[in-house]
C-alpha positions as CSV (number, residue, x, y, z in Angstrom):
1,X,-10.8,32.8,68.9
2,X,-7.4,33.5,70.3
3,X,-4.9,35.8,68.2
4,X,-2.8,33.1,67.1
5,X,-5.4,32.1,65.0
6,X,-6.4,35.7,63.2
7,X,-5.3,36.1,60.1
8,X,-5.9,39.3,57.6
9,X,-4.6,39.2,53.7
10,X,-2.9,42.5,54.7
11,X,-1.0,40.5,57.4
12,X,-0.2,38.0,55.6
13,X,1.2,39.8,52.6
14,X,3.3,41.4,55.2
15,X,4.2,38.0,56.6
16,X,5.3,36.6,53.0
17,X,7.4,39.5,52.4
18,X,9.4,39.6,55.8
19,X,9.9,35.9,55.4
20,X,11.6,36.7,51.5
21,X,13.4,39.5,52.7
22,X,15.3,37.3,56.1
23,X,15.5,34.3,53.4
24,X,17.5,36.0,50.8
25,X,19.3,38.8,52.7
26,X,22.0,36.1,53.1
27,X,22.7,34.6,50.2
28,X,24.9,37.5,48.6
29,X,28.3,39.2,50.2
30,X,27.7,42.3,51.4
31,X,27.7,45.5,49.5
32,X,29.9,48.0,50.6
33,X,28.7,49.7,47.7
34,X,25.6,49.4,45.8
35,X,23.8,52.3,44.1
36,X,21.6,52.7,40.7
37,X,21.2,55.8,38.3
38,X,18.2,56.5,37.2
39,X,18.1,56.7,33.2
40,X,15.9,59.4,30.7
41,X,12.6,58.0,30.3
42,X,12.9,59.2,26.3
43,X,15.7,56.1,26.1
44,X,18.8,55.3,26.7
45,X,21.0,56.9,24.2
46,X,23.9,55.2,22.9
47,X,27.1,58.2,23.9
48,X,25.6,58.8,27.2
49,X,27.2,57.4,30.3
50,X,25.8,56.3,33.7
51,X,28.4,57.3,35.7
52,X,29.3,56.4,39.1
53,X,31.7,57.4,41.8
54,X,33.3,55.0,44.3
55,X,35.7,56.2,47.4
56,X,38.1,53.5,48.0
57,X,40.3,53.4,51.1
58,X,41.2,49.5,50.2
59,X,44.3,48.6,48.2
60,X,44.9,45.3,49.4
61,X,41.8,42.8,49.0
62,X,40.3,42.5,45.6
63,X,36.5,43.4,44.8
64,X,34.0,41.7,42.6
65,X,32.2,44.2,40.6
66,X,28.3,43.3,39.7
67,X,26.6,45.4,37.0
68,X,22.8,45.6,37.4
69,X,20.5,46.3,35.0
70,X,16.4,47.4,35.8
71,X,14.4,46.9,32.5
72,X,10.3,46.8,31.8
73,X,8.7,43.9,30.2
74,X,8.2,45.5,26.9
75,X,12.3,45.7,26.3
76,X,12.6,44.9,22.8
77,X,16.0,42.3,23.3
78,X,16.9,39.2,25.0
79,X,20.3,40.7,25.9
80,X,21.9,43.8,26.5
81,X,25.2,45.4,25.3
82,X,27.4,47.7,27.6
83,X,30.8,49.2,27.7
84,X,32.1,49.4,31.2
85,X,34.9,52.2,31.8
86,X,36.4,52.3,35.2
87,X,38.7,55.1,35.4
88,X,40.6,55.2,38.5
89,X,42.5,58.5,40.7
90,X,45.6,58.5,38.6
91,X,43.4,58.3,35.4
92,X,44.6,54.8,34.5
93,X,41.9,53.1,32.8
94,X,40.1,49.6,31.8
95,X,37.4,49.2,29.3
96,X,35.6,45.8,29.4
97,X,32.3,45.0,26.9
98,X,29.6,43.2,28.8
99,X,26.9,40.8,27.2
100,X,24.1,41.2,29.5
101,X,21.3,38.3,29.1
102,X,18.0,38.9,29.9
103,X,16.5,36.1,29.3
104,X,16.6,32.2,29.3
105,X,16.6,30.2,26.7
106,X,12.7,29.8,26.1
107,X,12.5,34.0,26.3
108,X,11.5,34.6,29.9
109,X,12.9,37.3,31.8
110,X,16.0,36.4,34.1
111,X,15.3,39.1,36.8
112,X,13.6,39.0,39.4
113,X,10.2,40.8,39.6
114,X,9.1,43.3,42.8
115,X,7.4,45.4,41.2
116,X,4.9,44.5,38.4
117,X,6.6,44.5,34.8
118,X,10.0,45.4,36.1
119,X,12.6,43.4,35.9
120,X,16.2,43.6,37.5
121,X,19.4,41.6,36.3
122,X,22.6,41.6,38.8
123,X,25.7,40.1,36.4
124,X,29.0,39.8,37.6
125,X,31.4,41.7,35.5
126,X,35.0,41.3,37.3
127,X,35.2,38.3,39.6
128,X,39.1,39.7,41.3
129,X,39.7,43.5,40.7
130,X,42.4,44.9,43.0
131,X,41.8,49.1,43.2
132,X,45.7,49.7,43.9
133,X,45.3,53.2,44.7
134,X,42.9,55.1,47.8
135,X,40.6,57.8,46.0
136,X,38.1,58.2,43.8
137,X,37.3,55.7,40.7
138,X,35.0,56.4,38.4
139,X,32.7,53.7,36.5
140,X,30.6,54.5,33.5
141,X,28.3,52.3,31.2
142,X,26.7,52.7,28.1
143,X,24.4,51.0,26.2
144,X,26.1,49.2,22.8
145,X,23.3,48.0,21.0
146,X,22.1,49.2,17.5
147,X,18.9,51.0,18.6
148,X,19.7,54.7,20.2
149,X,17.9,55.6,21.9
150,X,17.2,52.3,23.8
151,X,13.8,51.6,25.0
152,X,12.6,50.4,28.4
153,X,16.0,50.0,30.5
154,X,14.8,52.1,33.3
155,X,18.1,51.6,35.8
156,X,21.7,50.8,36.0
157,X,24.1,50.5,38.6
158,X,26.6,49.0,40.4
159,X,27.6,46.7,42.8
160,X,30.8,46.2,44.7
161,X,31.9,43.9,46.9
162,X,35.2,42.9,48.6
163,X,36.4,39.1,48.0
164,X,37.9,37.8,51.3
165,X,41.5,36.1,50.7
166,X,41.6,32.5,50.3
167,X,45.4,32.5,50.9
Protein backbone atom coordinates (compact mmCIF):
# COMPACT_ATOMS: atom_id res chain seq x y z
CA UNK A 1 0.00 0.00 0.00
CA UNK A 2 1.25 3.36 -1.14
CA UNK A 3 1.56 6.28 1.57
CA UNK A 4 -1.33 8.03 0.48
CA UNK A 5 -3.31 5.48 1.83
CA UNK A 6 -1.53 5.07 5.60
CA UNK A 7 -3.26 6.48 8.06
CA UNK A 8 -2.25 6.44 12.02
CA UNK A 9 -4.81 8.00 14.88
CA UNK A 10 -1.74 10.02 15.83
CA UNK A 11 -1.71 11.46 12.25
CA UNK A 12 -4.87 12.12 12.06
CA UNK A 13 -5.42 13.94 15.30
CA UNK A 14 -2.63 15.99 14.00
CA UNK A 15 -4.46 16.35 10.69
CA UNK A 16 -7.83 17.59 12.38
CA UNK A 17 -6.10 20.02 14.38
CA UNK A 18 -3.96 21.82 11.49
CA UNK A 19 -7.13 21.90 9.56
CA UNK A 20 -9.02 23.91 12.80
CA UNK A 21 -6.17 25.93 13.32
CA UNK A 22 -5.89 27.27 9.06
CA UNK A 23 -9.97 27.33 9.26
CA UNK A 24 -10.40 29.71 12.09
CA UNK A 25 -7.12 31.68 12.09
CA UNK A 26 -9.06 34.02 9.72
CA UNK A 27 -12.10 34.67 11.00
CA UNK A 28 -10.97 37.41 13.74
CA UNK A 29 -8.81 40.83 13.10
CA UNK A 30 -5.60 40.53 14.16
CA UNK A 31 -4.32 41.15 17.56
CA UNK A 32 -1.82 43.53 17.91
CA UNK A 33 -2.19 42.76 21.41
CA UNK A 34 -3.52 39.76 23.12
CA UNK A 35 -2.22 38.56 26.45
CA UNK A 36 -3.91 36.62 29.65
CA UNK A 37 -2.97 36.77 33.45
CA UNK A 38 -2.92 34.01 35.17
CA UNK A 39 -5.35 34.19 38.43
CA UNK A 40 -4.66 32.57 42.28
CA UNK A 41 -5.83 29.14 42.26
CA UNK A 42 -7.35 29.91 46.01
CA UNK A 43 -10.10 32.33 43.87
CA UNK A 44 -10.53 35.24 42.44
CA UNK A 45 -10.91 37.80 45.13
CA UNK A 46 -13.18 40.53 44.68
CA UNK A 47 -10.46 44.06 45.27
CA UNK A 48 -7.87 42.34 43.29
CA UNK A 49 -7.12 43.49 39.83
CA UNK A 50 -5.73 41.79 36.69
CA UNK A 51 -3.77 44.35 35.42
CA UNK A 52 -2.43 44.80 32.09
CA UNK A 53 -0.16 47.11 30.32
CA UNK A 54 -0.53 48.29 26.70
CA UNK A 55 2.21 50.53 24.70
CA UNK A 56 0.38 52.55 22.25
CA UNK A 57 2.12 54.49 19.40
CA UNK A 58 -1.48 54.91 17.61
CA UNK A 59 -3.66 58.00 18.18
CA UNK A 60 -5.49 58.07 15.16
CA UNK A 61 -7.49 54.77 14.38
CA UNK A 62 -9.79 53.46 16.97
CA UNK A 63 -9.40 49.92 18.67
CA UNK A 64 -11.94 47.31 19.72
CA UNK A 65 -11.18 46.04 23.04
CA UNK A 66 -12.16 42.15 23.70
CA UNK A 67 -12.20 40.92 27.33
CA UNK A 68 -11.51 37.20 27.66
CA UNK A 69 -12.37 35.15 30.30
CA UNK A 70 -10.83 31.16 30.92
CA UNK A 71 -13.18 29.38 33.45
CA UNK A 72 -13.45 25.38 34.48
CA UNK A 73 -16.67 23.50 34.15
CA UNK A 74 -17.46 23.47 37.78
CA UNK A 75 -17.84 27.66 37.81
CA UNK A 76 -20.69 28.05 39.93
CA UNK A 77 -22.58 31.01 37.52
CA UNK A 78 -24.03 31.44 34.14
CA UNK A 79 -22.44 34.93 33.98
CA UNK A 80 -19.69 36.81 35.13
CA UNK A 81 -19.43 40.39 36.65
CA UNK A 82 -16.32 42.71 35.89
CA UNK A 83 -15.23 46.21 36.31
CA UNK A 84 -12.96 47.28 33.57
CA UNK A 85 -10.61 50.34 34.38
CA UNK A 86 -8.47 51.63 31.57
CA UNK A 87 -6.28 54.29 32.94
CA UNK A 88 -4.37 55.93 30.24
CA UNK A 89 -0.49 58.09 30.37
CA UNK A 90 -1.99 61.29 31.58
CA UNK A 91 -4.04 59.35 34.25
CA UNK A 92 -7.38 60.08 32.63
CA UNK A 93 -9.68 57.37 33.23
CA UNK A 94 -12.94 55.18 32.13
CA UNK A 95 -14.64 52.62 34.18
CA UNK A 96 -17.14 50.43 32.28
CA UNK A 97 -19.17 47.30 34.13
CA UNK A 98 -19.21 44.19 31.95
CA UNK A 99 -21.87 41.32 32.07
CA UNK A 100 -20.01 38.44 30.89
CA UNK A 101 -22.39 35.33 29.84
CA UNK A 102 -21.24 32.12 29.97
CA UNK A 103 -23.74 30.29 28.97
CA UNK A 104 -26.75 29.88 26.53
CA UNK A 105 -29.91 29.85 27.39
CA UNK A 106 -30.35 26.00 28.13
CA UNK A 107 -26.99 26.35 30.56
CA UNK A 108 -24.21 25.09 28.21
CA UNK A 109 -21.00 26.68 28.24
CA UNK A 110 -20.45 29.50 25.50
CA UNK A 111 -16.60 28.98 25.18
CA UNK A 112 -14.96 27.02 23.31
CA UNK A 113 -13.19 23.97 24.73
CA UNK A 114 -9.22 22.95 23.90
CA UNK A 115 -8.53 21.63 26.65
CA UNK A 116 -10.87 19.27 28.68
CA UNK A 117 -13.22 21.18 31.24
CA UNK A 118 -11.88 24.58 30.31
CA UNK A 119 -13.68 26.95 28.88
CA UNK A 120 -12.65 30.32 27.26
CA UNK A 121 -15.13 33.41 26.54
CA UNK A 122 -13.78 36.34 24.12
CA UNK A 123 -16.66 39.39 24.64
CA UNK A 124 -16.31 42.56 23.06
CA UNK A 125 -16.26 45.29 25.61
CA UNK A 126 -15.59 48.69 23.46
CA UNK A 127 -16.51 48.38 19.79
CA UNK A 128 -14.56 52.25 18.78
CA UNK A 129 -12.03 53.37 21.49
CA UNK A 130 -9.65 56.04 20.25
CA UNK A 131 -6.21 55.95 22.75
CA UNK A 132 -5.56 59.87 22.00
CA UNK A 133 -2.32 59.89 23.59
CA UNK A 134 1.22 57.52 22.70
CA UNK A 135 2.36 55.71 26.05
CA UNK A 136 1.41 53.40 28.36
CA UNK A 137 -2.41 52.52 29.35
CA UNK A 138 -3.24 50.55 31.90
CA UNK A 139 -6.36 48.01 31.97
CA UNK A 140 -7.49 46.36 35.15
CA UNK A 141 -10.50 43.94 35.83
CA UNK A 142 -12.03 42.63 38.73
CA UNK A 143 -14.47 40.21 39.42
CA UNK A 144 -18.07 41.97 40.80
CA UNK A 145 -20.00 39.21 41.84
CA UNK A 146 -21.19 38.42 45.36
CA UNK A 147 -18.93 35.43 46.16
CA UNK A 148 -15.07 36.49 47.04
CA UNK A 149 -13.29 34.77 46.52
CA UNK A 150 -14.57 33.43 43.13
CA UNK A 151 -14.14 29.95 42.24
CA UNK A 152 -12.97 28.38 39.01
CA UNK A 153 -12.07 31.54 36.69
CA UNK A 154 -8.62 30.43 35.99
CA UNK A 155 -7.59 33.36 33.27
CA UNK A 156 -8.30 36.82 32.12
CA UNK A 157 -7.05 39.03 29.62
CA UNK A 158 -7.27 41.16 26.95
CA UNK A 159 -7.60 41.69 23.49
CA UNK A 160 -6.95 44.60 21.22
CA UNK A 161 -7.41 45.19 17.96
CA UNK A 162 -7.27 48.22 15.62
CA UNK A 163 -10.69 49.01 13.57
CA UNK A 164 -9.71 50.05 9.99
CA UNK A 165 -11.63 53.44 8.98
CA UNK A 166 -14.66 53.10 7.07
CA UNK A 167 -14.52 56.87 5.96
Amino acid sequence: MGFSGWRSPRMNAFGLLLATILATSGCSPSAEYDTQVLLPSDGWKERTAAVFRFHNQDTIRACRLWLQIRHEGDYPYRNLHAICLVTGPAGDSSVWNSDIPLTDAEGRWLGQSALGDLYTVVVPVQDRLVLRRKGIYTFRVMQNMRLSPLPSVVEVGWKIARVESTD
